[in-house]
C-alpha positions, 0 to 999 in steps of 0.5 A: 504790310506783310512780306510775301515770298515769291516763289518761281517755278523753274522748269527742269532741265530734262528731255524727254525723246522716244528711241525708234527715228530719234536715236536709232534707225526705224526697222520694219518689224521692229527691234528684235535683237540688241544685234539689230539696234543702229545709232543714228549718225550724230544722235548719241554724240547729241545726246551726250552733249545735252547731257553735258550741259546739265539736262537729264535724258528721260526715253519713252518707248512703245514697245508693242513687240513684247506683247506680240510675242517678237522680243522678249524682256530679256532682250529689251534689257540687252538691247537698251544697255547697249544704248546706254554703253554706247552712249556713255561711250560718247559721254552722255547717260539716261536718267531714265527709261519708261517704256509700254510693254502692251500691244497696240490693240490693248487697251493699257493705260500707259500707251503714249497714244493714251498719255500714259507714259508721258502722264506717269513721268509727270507724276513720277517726277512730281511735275505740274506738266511737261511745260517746257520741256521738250518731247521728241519723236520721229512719229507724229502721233506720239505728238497728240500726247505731249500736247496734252501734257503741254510739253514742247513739242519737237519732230525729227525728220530722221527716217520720217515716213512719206506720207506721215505729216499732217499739217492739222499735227505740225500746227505748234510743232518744231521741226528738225533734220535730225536730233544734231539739228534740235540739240544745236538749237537748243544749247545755242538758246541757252547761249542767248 
């Protein structure tokens, strides 16, 4: 009889999340400026918790913007180091940033909507899936795209559009107030 090696396949500890609704306010039109940028009440202090407790911080985000001519590169740059500063004030740190610099008319293979992002983390990361591994968003459509990639699949309701919710998307989705609300959840899980 031969001796076999089980090999377990441990989920890592990451959390993916979009930016716009999750960490800072929505603004009609879009971010033009890191001037424009607002925290959320409570989502850096969240973010640096979950940081603390050993997970990574991966931020995906569509910025259409610099397609369409209304943010420029250099002012993305700016505008995600004072999230990063800010964040590290509270204590935490991204370990990464992907983001879609195409339009939303574009046909580009690394639009959320189409998985690209999500799949091109995956394969960056060298991940089987995103099994797991909460996806936060505060959009409902970003939600098609997780699920493809079997992630958990996590709503906020920070700055939710009236109207936005479809219960045909929110069948085998966690909802929560706020990013405070799902981080709470989620370190007491670990305490269980």
């Amino acid at each position: 009889m031969s001796s076999q090696t089980i090999q377990r396949r441990v989920t890592p500890r990451l959390i993916v999340f979009a930016r716009d609704g999750v960490v800072n306010e929505r603004r009609h039109g879009g971010i033009a400026s890191p001037d424009q940028w607002r925290a959320i009440p409570e989502s850096l202090e969240a973010l640096a918790r979950l940081h603390r407790a050993g997970y990574q911080l991966i931020l995906l985000s569509q910025q259409n913007a610099l397609a369409e001519g209304r943010l420029d590169s250099e002012c993305l740059h700016l505008l995600h180091e004072r999230m990063r500063m800010e964040l590290a004030q509270a204590g935490g740190r991204l370990a990464a940033i992907f983001y879609c610099p195409h339009a939303a008319t574009d046909s580009c293979c690394c639009a959320q909507v189409d998985k690209g992002l999500l799949a091109s983390l995956v394969e960056r990361l060298r991940l089987p899936s995103l099994a797991g591994i909460p996806f936060i968003t505060a959009t409902p459509a970003d939600l098609m795209a997780a699920r493809k990639q079997g992630g958990r699949l996590v709503l906020l309701r920070s700055d939710l559009d009236a109207g936005e919710e479809r219960e045909d998307l929110l069948a085998d989705v966690e909802v929560y107030v706020d990013l405070a609300a799902f981080c709470q959840q989620l370190l007491s899980e670990g305490e269980a």
